[in-house]
KOLSE-897859 format. One line per 10 residues: number of its first residue (from 0); for each residue x, y, z negated of N, C-alpha, C, CB. Coordinates in steps of 0.05 Angstrom, whole numbers, plus 5000, padded with zeros to 4 digits. Glycine has a CB too. Layout:
% residues N
NUM> X,Y,Z,X,Y,Z,X,Y,Z,X,Y,Z | ...
% end
This chain:
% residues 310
0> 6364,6195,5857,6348,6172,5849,6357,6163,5821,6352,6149,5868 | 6388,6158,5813,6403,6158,5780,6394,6176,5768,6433,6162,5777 | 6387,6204,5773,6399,6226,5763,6367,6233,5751,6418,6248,5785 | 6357,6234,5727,6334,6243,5694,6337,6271,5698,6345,6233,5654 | 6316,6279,5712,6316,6318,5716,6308,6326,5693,6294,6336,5740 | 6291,6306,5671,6278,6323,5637,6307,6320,5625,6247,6302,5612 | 6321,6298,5631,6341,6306,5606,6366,6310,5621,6345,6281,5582 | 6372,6314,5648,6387,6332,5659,6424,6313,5649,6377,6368,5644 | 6414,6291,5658,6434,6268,5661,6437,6246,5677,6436,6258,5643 | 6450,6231,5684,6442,6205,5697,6423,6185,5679,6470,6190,5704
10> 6404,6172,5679,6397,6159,5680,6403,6131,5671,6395,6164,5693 | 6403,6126,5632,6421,6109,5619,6403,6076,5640,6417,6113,5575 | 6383,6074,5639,6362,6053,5643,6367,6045,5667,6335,6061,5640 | 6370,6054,5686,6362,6059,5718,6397,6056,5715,6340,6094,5733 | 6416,6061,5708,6435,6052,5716,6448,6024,5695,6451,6075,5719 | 6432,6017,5684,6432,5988,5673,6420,5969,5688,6419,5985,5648 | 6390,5980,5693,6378,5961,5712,6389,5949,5729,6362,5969,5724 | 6414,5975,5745,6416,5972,5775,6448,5962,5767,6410,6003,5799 | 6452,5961,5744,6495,5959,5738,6502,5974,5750,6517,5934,5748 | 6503,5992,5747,6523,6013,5763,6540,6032,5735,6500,6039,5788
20> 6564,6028,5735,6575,6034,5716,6574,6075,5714,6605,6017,5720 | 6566,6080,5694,6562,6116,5692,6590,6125,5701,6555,6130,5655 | 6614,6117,5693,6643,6121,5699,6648,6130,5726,6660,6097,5694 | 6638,6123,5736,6636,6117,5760,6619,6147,5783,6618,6086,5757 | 6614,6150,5763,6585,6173,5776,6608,6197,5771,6545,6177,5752 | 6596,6220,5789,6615,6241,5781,6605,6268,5767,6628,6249,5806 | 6607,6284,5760,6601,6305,5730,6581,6319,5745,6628,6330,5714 | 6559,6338,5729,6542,6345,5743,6544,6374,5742,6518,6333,5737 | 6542,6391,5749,6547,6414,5746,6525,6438,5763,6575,6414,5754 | 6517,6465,5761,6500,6479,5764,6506,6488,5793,6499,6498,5742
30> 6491,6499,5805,6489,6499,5830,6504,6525,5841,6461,6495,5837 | 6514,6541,5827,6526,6562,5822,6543,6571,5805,6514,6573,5820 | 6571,6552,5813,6597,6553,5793,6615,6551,5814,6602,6529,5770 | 6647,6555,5801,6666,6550,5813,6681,6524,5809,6679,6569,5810 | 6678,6495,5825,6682,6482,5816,6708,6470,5830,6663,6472,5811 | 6720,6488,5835,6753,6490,5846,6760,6506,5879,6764,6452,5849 | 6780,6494,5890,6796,6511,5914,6804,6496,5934,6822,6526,5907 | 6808,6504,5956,6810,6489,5982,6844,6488,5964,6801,6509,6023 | 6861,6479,5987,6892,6473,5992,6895,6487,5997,6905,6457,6004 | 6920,6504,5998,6933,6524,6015,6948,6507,6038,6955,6542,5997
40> 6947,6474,6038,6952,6472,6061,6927,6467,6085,6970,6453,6059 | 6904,6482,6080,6885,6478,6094,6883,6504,6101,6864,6464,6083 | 6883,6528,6080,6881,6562,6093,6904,6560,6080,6855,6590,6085 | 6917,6589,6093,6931,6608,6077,6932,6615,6049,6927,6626,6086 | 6907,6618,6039,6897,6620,6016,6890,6602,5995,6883,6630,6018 | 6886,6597,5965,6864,6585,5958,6830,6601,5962,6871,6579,5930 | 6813,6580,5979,6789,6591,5975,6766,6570,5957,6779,6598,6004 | 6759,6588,5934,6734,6580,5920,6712,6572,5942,6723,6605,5901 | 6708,6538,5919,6688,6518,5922,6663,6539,5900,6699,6479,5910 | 6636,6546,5912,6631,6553,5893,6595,6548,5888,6643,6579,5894
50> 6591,6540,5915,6554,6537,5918,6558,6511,5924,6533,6556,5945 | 6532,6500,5913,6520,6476,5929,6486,6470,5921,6539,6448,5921 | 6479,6460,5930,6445,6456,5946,6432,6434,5957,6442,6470,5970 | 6416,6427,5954,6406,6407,5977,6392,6426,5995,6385,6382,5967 | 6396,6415,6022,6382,6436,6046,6361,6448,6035,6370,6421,6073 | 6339,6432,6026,6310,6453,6023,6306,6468,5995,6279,6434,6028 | 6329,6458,5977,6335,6477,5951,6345,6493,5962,6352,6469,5926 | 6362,6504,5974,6380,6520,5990,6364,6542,5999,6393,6506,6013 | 6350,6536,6023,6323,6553,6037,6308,6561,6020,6303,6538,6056 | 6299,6554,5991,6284,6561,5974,6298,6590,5963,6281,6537,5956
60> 6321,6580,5952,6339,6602,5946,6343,6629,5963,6361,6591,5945 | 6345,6618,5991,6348,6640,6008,6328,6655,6019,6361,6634,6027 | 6306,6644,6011,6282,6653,6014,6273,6676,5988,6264,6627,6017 | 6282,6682,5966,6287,6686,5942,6256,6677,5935,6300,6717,5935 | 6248,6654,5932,6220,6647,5918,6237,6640,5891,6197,6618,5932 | 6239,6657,5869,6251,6662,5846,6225,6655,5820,6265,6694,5849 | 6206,6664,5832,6184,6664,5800,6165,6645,5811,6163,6699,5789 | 6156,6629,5787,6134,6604,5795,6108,6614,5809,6122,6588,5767 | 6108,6599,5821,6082,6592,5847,6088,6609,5873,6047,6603,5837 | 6119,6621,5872,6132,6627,5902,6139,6602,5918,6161,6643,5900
70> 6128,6603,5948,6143,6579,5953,6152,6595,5985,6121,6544,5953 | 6172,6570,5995,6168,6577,6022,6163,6552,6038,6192,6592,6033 | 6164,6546,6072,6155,6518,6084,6185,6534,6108,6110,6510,6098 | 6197,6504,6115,6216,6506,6139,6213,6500,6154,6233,6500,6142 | 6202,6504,6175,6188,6490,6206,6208,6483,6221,6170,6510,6227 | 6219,6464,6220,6246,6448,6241,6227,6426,6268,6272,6419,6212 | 6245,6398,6259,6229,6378,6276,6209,6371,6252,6249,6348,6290 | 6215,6368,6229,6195,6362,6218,6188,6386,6192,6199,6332,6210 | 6170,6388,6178,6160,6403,6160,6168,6401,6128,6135,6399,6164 | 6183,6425,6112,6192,6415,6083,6182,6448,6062,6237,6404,6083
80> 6163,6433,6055,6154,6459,6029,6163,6455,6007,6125,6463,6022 | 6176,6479,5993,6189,6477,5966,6172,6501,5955,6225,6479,5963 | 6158,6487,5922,6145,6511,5906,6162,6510,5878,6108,6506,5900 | 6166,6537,5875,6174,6536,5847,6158,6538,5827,6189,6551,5842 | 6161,6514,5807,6148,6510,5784,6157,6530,5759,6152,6480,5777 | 6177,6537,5762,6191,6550,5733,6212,6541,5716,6175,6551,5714 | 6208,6531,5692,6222,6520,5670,6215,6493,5674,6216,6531,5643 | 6195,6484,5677,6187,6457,5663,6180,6441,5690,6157,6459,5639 | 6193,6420,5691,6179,6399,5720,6152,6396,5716,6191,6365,5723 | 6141,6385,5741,6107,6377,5742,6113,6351,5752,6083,6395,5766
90> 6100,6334,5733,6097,6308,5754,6061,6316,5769,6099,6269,5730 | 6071,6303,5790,6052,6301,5811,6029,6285,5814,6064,6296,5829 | 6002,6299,5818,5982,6273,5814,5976,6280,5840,5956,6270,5789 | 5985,6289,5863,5985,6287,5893,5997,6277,5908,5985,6301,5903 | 6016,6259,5902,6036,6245,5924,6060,6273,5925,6016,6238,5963 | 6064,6288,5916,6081,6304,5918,6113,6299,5906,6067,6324,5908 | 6129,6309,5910,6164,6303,5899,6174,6324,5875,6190,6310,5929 | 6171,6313,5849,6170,6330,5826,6210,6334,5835,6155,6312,5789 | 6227,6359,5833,6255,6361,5846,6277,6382,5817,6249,6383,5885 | 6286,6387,5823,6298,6408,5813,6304,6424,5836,6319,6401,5796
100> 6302,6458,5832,6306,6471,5844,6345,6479,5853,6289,6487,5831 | 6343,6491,5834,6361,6492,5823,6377,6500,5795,6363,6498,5836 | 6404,6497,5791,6412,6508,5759,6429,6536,5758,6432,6483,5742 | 6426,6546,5748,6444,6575,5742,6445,6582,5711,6428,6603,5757 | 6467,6593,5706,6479,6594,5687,6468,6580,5666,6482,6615,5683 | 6470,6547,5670,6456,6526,5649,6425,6530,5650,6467,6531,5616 | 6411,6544,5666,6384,6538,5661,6369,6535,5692,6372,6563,5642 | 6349,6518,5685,6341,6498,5713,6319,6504,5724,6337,6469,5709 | 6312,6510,5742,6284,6517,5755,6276,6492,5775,6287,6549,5773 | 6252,6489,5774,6232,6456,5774,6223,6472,5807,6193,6448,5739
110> 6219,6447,5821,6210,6458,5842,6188,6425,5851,6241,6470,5865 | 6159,6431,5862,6152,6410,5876,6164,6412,5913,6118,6410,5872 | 6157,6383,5923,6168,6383,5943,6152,6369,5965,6193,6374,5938 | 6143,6381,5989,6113,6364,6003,6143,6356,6032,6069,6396,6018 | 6134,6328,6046,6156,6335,6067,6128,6324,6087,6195,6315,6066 | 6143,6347,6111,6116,6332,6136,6126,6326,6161,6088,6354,6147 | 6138,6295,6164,6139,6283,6184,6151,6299,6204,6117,6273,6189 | 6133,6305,6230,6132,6308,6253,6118,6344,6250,6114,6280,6268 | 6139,6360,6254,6129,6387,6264,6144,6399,6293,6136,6409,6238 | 6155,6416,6293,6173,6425,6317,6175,6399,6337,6205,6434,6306
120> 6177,6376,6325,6176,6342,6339,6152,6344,6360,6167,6313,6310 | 6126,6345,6352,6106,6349,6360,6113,6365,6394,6091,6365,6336 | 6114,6389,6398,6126,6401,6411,6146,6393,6437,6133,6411,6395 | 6166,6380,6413,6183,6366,6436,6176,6343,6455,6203,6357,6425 | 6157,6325,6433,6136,6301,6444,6122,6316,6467,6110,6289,6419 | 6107,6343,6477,6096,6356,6495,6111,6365,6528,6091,6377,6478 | 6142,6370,6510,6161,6374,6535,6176,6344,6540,6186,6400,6528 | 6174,6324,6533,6196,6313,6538,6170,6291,6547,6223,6310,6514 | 6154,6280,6534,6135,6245,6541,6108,6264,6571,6106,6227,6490 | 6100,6278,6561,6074,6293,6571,6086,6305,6595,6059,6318,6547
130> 6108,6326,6599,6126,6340,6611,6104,6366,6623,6143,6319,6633 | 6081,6368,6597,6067,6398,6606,6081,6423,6604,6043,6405,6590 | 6105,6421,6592,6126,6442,6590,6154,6434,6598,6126,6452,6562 | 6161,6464,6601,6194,6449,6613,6221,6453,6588,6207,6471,6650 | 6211,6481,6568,6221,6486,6549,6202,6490,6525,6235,6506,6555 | 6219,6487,6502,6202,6484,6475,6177,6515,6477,6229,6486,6442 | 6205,6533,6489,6193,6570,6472,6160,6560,6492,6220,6620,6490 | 6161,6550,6509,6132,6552,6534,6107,6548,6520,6131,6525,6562 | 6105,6536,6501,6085,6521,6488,6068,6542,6477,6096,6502,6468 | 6075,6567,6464,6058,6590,6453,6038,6599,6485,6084,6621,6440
140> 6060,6603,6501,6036,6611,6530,6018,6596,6533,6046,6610,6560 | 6031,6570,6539,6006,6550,6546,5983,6549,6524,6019,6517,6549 | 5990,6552,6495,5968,6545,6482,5958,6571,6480,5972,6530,6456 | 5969,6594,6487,5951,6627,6492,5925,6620,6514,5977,6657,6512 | 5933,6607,6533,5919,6598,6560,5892,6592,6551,5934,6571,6576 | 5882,6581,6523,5861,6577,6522,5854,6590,6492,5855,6550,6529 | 5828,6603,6490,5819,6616,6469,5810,6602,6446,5801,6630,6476 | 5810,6584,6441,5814,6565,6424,5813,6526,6423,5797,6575,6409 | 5815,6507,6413,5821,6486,6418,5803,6461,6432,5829,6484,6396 | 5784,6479,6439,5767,6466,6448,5750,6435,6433,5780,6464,6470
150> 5750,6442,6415,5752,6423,6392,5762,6389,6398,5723,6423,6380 | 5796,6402,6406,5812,6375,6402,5830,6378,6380,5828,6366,6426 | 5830,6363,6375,5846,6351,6345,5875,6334,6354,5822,6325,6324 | 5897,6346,6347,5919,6322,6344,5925,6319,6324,5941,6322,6355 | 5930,6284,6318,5944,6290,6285,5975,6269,6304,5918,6267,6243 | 5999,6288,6297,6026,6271,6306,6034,6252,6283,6052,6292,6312 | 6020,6240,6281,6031,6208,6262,6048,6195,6274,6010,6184,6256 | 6067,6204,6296,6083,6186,6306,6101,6160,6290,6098,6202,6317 | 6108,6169,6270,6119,6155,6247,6109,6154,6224,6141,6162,6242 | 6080,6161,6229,6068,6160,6193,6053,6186,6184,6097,6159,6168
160> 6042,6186,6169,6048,6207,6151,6057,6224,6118,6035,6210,6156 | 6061,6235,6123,6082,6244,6099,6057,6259,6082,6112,6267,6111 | 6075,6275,6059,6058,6285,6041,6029,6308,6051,6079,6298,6022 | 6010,6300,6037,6004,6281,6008,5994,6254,6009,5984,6295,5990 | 5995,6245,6040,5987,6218,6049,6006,6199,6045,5979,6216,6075 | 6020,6189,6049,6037,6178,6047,6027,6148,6058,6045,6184,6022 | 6025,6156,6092,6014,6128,6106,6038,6116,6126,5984,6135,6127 | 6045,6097,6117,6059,6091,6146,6050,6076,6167,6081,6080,6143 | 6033,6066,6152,6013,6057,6181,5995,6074,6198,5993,6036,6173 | 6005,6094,6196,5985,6115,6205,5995,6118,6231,5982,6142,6188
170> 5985,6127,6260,5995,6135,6281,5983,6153,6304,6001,6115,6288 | 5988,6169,6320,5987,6201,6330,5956,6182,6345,6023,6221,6357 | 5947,6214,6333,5920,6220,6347,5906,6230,6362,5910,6224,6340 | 5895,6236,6380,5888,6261,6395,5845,6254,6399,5913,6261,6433 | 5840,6262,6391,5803,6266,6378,5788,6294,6392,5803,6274,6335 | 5763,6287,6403,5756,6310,6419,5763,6307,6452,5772,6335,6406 | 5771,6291,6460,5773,6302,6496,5748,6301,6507,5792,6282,6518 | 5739,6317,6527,5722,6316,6544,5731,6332,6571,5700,6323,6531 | 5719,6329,6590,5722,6328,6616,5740,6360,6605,5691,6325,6641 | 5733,6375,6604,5744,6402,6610,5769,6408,6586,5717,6426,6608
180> 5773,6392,6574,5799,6394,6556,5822,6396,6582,5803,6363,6532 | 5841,6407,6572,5864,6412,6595,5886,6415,6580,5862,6437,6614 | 5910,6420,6597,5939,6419,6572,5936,6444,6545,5977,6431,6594 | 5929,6459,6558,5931,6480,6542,5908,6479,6510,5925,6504,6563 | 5891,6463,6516,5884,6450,6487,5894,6437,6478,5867,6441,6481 | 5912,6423,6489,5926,6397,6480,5948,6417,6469,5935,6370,6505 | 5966,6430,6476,5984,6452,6461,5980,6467,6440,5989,6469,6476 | 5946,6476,6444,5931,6486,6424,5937,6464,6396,5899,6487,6435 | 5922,6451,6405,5917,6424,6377,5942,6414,6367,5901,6391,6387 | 5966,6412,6388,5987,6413,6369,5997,6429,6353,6002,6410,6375
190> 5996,6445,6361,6013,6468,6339,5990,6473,6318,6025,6504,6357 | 5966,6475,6327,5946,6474,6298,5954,6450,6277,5909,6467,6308 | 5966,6424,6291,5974,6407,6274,5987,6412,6243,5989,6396,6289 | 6015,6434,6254,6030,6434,6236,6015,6452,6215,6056,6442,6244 | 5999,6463,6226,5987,6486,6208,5972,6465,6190,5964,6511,6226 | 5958,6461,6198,5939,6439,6187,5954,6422,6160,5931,6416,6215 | 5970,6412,6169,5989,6392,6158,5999,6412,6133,6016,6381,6182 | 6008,6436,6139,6017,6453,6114,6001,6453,6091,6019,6481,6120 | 5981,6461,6107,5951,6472,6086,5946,6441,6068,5911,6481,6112 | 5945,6420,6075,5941,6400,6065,5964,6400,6042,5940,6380,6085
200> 5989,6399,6043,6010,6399,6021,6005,6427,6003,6043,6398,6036 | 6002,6449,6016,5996,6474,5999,5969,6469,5974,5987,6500,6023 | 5953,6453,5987,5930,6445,5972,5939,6423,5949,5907,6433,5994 | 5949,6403,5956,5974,6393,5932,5979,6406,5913,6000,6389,5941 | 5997,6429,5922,6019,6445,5903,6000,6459,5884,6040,6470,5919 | 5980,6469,5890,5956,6483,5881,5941,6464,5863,5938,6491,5906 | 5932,6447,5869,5920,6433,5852,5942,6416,5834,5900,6418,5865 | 5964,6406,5834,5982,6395,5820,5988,6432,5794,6011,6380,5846 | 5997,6447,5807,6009,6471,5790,5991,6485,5772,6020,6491,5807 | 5958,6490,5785,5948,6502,5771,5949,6533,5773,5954,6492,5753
210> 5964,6541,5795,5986,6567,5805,5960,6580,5831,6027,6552,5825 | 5957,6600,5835,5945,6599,5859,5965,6611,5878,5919,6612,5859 | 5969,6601,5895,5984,6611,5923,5979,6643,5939,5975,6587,5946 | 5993,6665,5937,5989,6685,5947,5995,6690,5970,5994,6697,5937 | 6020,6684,5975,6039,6676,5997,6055,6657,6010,6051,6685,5995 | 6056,6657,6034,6071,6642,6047,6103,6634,6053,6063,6648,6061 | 6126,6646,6049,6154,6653,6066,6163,6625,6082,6181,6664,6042 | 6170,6633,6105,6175,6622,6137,6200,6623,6142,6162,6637,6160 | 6207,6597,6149,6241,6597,6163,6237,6574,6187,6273,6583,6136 | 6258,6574,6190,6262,6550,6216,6253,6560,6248,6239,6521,6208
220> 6260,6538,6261,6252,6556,6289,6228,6554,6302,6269,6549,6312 | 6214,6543,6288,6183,6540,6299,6176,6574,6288,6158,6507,6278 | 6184,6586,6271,6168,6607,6269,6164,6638,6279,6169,6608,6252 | 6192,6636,6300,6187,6644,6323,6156,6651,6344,6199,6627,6330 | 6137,6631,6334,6118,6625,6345,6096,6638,6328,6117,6598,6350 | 6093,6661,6344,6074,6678,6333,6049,6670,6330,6073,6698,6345 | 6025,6652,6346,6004,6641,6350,6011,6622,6322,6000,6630,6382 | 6031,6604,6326,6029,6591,6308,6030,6602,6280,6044,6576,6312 | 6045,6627,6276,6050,6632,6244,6018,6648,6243,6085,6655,6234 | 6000,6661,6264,5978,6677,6258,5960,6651,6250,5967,6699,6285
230> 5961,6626,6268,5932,6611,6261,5941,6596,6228,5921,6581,6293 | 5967,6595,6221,5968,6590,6202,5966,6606,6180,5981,6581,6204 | 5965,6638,6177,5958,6653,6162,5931,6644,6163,5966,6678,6168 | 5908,6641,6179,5887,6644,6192,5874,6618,6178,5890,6646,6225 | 5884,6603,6181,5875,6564,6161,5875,6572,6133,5908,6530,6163 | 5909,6579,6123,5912,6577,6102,5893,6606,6077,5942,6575,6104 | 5892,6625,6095,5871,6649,6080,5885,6673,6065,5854,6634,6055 | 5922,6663,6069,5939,6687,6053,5952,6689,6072,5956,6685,6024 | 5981,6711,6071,5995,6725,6086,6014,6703,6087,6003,6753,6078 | 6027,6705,6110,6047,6690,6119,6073,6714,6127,6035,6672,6145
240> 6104,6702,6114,6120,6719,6105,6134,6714,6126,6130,6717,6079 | 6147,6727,6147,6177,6716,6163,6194,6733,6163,6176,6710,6192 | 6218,6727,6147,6244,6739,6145,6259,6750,6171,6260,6719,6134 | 6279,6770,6163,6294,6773,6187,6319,6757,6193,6301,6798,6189 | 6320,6741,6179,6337,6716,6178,6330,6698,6181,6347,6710,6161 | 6329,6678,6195,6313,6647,6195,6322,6634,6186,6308,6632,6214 | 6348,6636,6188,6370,6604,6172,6378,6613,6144,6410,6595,6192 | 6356,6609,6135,6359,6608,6107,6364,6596,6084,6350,6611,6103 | 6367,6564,6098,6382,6541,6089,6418,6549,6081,6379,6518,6115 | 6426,6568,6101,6447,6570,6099,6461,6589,6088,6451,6568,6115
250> 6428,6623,6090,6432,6645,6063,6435,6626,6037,6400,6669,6057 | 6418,6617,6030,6415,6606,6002,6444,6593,5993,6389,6582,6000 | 6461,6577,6013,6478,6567,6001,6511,6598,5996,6482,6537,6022 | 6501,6608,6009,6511,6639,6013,6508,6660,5987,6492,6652,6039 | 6486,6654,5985,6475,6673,5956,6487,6655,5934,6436,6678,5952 | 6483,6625,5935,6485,6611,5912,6531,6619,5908,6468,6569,5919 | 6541,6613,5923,6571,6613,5928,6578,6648,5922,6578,6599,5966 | 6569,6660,5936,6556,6690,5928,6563,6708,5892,6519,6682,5931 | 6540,6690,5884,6537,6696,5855,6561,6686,5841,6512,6683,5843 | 6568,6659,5844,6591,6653,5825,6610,6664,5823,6601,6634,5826
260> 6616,6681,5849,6653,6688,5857,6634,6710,5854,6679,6679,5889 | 6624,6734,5844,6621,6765,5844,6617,6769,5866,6642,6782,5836 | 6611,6764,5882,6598,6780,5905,6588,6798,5906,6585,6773,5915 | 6553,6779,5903,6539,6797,5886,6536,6800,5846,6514,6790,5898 | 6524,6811,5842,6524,6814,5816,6495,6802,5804,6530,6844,5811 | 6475,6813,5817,6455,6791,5804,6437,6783,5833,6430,6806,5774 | 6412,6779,5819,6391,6759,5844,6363,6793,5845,6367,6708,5820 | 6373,6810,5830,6355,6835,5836,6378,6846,5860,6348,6860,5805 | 6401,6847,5863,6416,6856,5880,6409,6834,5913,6449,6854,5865 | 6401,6813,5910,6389,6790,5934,6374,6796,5939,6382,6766,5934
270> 6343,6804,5917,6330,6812,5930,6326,6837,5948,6321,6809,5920 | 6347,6856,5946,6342,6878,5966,6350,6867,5983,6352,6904,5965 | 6373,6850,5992,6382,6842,6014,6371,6827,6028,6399,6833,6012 | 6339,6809,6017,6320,6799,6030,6300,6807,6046,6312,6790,6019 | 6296,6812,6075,6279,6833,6090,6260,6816,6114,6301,6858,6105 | 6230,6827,6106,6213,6812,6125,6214,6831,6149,6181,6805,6114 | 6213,6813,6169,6213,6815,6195,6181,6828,6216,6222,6784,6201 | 6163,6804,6192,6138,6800,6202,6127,6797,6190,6132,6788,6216 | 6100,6810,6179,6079,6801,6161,6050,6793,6176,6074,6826,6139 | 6039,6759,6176,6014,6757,6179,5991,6754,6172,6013,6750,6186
280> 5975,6762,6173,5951,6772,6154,5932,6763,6161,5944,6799,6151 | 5909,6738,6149,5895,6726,6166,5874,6741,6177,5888,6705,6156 | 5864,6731,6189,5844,6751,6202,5812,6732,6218,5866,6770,6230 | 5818,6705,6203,5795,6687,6213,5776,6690,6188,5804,6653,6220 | 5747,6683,6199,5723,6685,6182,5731,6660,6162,5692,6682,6200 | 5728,6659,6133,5734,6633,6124,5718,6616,6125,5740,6630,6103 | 5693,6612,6128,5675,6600,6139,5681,6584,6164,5657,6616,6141 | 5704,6595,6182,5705,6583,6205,5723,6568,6200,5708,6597,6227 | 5749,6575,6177,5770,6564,6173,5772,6537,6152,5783,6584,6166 | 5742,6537,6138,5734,6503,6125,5727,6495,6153,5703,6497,6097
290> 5710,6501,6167,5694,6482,6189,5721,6466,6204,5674,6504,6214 | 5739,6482,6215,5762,6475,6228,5774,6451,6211,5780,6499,6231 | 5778,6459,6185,5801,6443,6160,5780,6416,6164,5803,6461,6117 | 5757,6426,6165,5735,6388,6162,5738,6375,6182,5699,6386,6161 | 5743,6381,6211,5745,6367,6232,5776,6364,6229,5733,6380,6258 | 5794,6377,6227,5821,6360,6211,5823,6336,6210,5824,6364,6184 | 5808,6333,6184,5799,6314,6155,5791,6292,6174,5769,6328,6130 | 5782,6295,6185,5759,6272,6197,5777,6268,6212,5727,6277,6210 | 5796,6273,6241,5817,6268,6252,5832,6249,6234,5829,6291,6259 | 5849,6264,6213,5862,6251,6193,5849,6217,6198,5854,6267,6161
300> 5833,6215,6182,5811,6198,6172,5819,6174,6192,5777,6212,6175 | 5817,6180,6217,5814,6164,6243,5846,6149,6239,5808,6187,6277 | 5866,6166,6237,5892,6164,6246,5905,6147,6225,5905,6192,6249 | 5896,6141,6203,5903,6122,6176,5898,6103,6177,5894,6125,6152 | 5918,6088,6173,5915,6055,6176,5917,6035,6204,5888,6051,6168 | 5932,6056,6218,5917,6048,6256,5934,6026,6248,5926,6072,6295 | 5960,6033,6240,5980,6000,6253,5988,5979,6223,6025,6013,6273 | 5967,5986,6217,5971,5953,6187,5955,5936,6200,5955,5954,6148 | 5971,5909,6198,5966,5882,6210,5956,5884,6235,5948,5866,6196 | 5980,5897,6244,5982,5892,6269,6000,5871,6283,5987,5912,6276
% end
């Protein structure tokens, strides 16, 4: 929040405003250095301090989305897409989080940043309030159970929604029941949620960058969920990437700690070490895949504003 990503300092203004003495703040340094050693009374050894990250800079990294308009999305409890911009930040005319990626050897790569609320959450809301499931993995069967959603819509606003809406009065929806809806559309429509919810921030990044999106890359444990990563190839209209690594929050800080101490030698040597698991390839008519995105929209629509002045 102190910290001027154009001029890559704290923030003379913003820490006047707020008095907070600069002295005070501590040195800033690239995300890939050695910036000292444990104790030897902690190991045996000294061991090099040498990476650091914020979680979804991290996953970005370990994802190797290295050249602008790579991004990847982390499917946890909730949803976090990081795109790389390049050299130069974007401010955002979508509600989006203009970030720094990260820095290496003094030079900085710009990343936007969409965050979405309630994903994997969704899910758990199914096993735990609903109790149509007894474990998370159940939820792909049940929503196999029916051939498509029967046109129900959930939007999980449990707490709002996040980018590119940015509602907090917004709250969970469910649009479409009729007599023959059953759990298994209701399983359906959630997990279409998160998809849904992606495509909406991907459409952000796209229209903020000017970049067109080719690909997808996938971490976290929602993506496990094959239905879910196909209907989301299937919405969004490009391939969806899944690594043979999922925790890639934790490669990235690996690669970044990695590089400083010689490990490896460069990020062409990472990328061989980066290997997809799974490639999905959409395979829906796109014609079917606006019709779907408009009944979305209109869900959306319903779900904004439910709890102001209340």
């Amino acid at each position: 929040m102190l910290y001027n990503i154009d001029e890559q300092q704290w923030d003379d203004d913003l820490l006047d405003l707020l008095d907070i003495p600069k002295e005070i703040l501590p040195e800033v340094h690239d995300s890939s250095e050695v910036y000292g050693t444990t104790k030897t009374t902690i190991f045996a050894h000294e061991v090099p301090i040498a990476g650091i990250a914020g979680d979804q800079q991290s996953a970005m990294f370990g994802q190797m989305c290295q050249e602008p308009g790579m991004l990847k999305n982390t499917y946890g409890t909730g949803s976090f897409i990081m795109f790389n911009t390049g050299d130069e930040p974007i401010l955002s005319e979508n509600n989006l989080l203009s970030t720094i990626g990260w820095r290496r050897n003094s030079e900085t790569t710009y990343a936007l940043e969409g965050s979405i609320f309630i994903a994997g959450a969704v899910v758990q809301w199914l096993r735990d309030e609903l109790n149509i499931i007894n474990e998370s993995s159940e939820v792909e069967e049940l929503a196999s159970s029916v051939d498509d959603n029967g046109g129900v819509y959930m939007v999980p606003a449990f707490t709002g929604l996040g980018a590119p809406h940015w509602d907090q009065s917004a709250r969970g929806t469910i649009v479409g029941l009729t007599r023959g809806s059953n759990a298994g559309h209701l399983a359906r429509a959630a997990l279409e949620s998160i998809a849904f919810q992606t495509k909406d921030v991907l459409k952000a990044m796209q229209s903020d960058s000017g970049i067109e999106i080719k690909e997808l890359r996938v971490d976290g444990g929602a993506t496990q969920n094959d239905l879910l990563m196909q209907f989301q190839a299937d919405i969004l209209g490009i391939p969806i990437i899944r690594p043979e690594i999922l925790e890639t929050t934790a490669m990235g800080a690996a690669y970044l700690a990695g590089l400083a101490v010689g490990f490896w030698d460069d990020i062409e040597e990472l990328k061989k070490h980066w290997k997809v698991d799974k490639r999905f390839e959409p395979q829906m008519d796109r014609s079917e895949a606006k019709r779907l995105t408009k009944q979305w929209h209109r869900a959306v629509k319903r779900s904004k504003s439910w709890n102001r002045n209340s």
